[in-house]
C-alpha positions in Angstrom: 148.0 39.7 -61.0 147.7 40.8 -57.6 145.0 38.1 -57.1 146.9 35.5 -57.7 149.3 37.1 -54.7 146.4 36.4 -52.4 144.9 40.2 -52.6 141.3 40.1 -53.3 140.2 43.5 -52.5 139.1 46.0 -55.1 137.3 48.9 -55.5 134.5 49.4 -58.0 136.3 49.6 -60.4 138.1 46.6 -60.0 141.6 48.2 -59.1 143.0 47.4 -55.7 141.7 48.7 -52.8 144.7 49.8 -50.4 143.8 49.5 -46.3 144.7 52.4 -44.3 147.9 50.6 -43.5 149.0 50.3 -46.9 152.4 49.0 -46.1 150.1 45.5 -44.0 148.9 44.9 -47.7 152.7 45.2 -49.1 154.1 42.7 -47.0 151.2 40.5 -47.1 151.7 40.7 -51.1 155.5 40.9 -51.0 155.2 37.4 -48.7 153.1 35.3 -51.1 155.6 36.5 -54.6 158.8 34.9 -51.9 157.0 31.8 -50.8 156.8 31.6 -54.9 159.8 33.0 -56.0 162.5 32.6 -52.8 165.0 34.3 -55.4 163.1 37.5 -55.1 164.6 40.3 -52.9 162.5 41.7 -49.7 162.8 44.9 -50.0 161.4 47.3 -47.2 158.4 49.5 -47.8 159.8 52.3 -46.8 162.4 51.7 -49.4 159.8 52.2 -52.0 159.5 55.5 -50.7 163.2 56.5 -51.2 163.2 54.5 -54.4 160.3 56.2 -55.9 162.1 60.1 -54.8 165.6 58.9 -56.4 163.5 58.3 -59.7 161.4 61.3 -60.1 164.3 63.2 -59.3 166.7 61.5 -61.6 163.8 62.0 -64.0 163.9 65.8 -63.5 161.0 66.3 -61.6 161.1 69.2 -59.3 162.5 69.0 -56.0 159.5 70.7 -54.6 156.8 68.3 -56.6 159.0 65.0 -55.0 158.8 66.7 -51.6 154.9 67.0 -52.6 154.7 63.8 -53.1 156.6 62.1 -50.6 154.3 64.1 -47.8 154.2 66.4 -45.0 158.3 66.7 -45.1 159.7 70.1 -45.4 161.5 70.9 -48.7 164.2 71.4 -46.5 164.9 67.6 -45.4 163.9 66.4 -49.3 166.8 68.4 -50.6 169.1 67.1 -47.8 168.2 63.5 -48.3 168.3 63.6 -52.0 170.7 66.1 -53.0 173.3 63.6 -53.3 170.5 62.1 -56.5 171.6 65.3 -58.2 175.7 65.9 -58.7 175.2 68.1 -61.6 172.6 70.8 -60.3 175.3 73.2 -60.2 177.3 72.0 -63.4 173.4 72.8 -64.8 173.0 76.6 -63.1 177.1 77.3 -64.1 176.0 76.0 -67.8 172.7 78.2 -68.3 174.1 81.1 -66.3 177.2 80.7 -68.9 175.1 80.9 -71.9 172.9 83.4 -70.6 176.5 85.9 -69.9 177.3 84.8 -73.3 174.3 85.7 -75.1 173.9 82.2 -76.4 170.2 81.5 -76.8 169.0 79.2 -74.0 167.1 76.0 -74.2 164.0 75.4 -72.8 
């Protein structure tokens, strides 16, 4: 598909082959689908980076394996960006910590 978006390079073993400026290829790509399709949104490539954080969290990955992910950041910052992703953290902590109190057997 991406060939048809005007991106020819691959690797070996045929899957693309990202530059060191990743985000030159993403607009390059993301330029050809809206000369097709005007319809189609341009969304910045930095908001694939948000976007890809709101759904591993929302997921239930880790905070720490997102923070992985998303680079260099201190866990700090990745919990204040994204804590809003995550309203019910403490409804889940006040839930386990009840069951636990109550000697109700706790799911893993």
């Amino acid at each position: 598909m991406l060939h048809r978006f005007g991106f020819s390079r691959t690797n070996k073993l045929g899957y693309p082959s990202w530059t060191a400026k990743p985000h030159e290829d993403y607009y390059s790509i993301l330029d050809s689908i809206i000369k097709e399709h005007p319809e189609f949104p341009r969304i910045r490539f930095h908001d694939l980076r948000h976007t890809h954080a709101t759904l591993l969290l929302k997921a239930g990955i880790h905070h720490k394996i997102v923070q992985e992910r998303l680079g260099p950041s201190s866990i700090n910052v990745t919990l204040d960006t994204y804590s809003h992703v995550l309203p019910n953290l403490q409804e889940a902590v006040l839930n386990t910590i009840g069951d636990s109190i109550l000697g109700n057997q706790i799911e893993d």
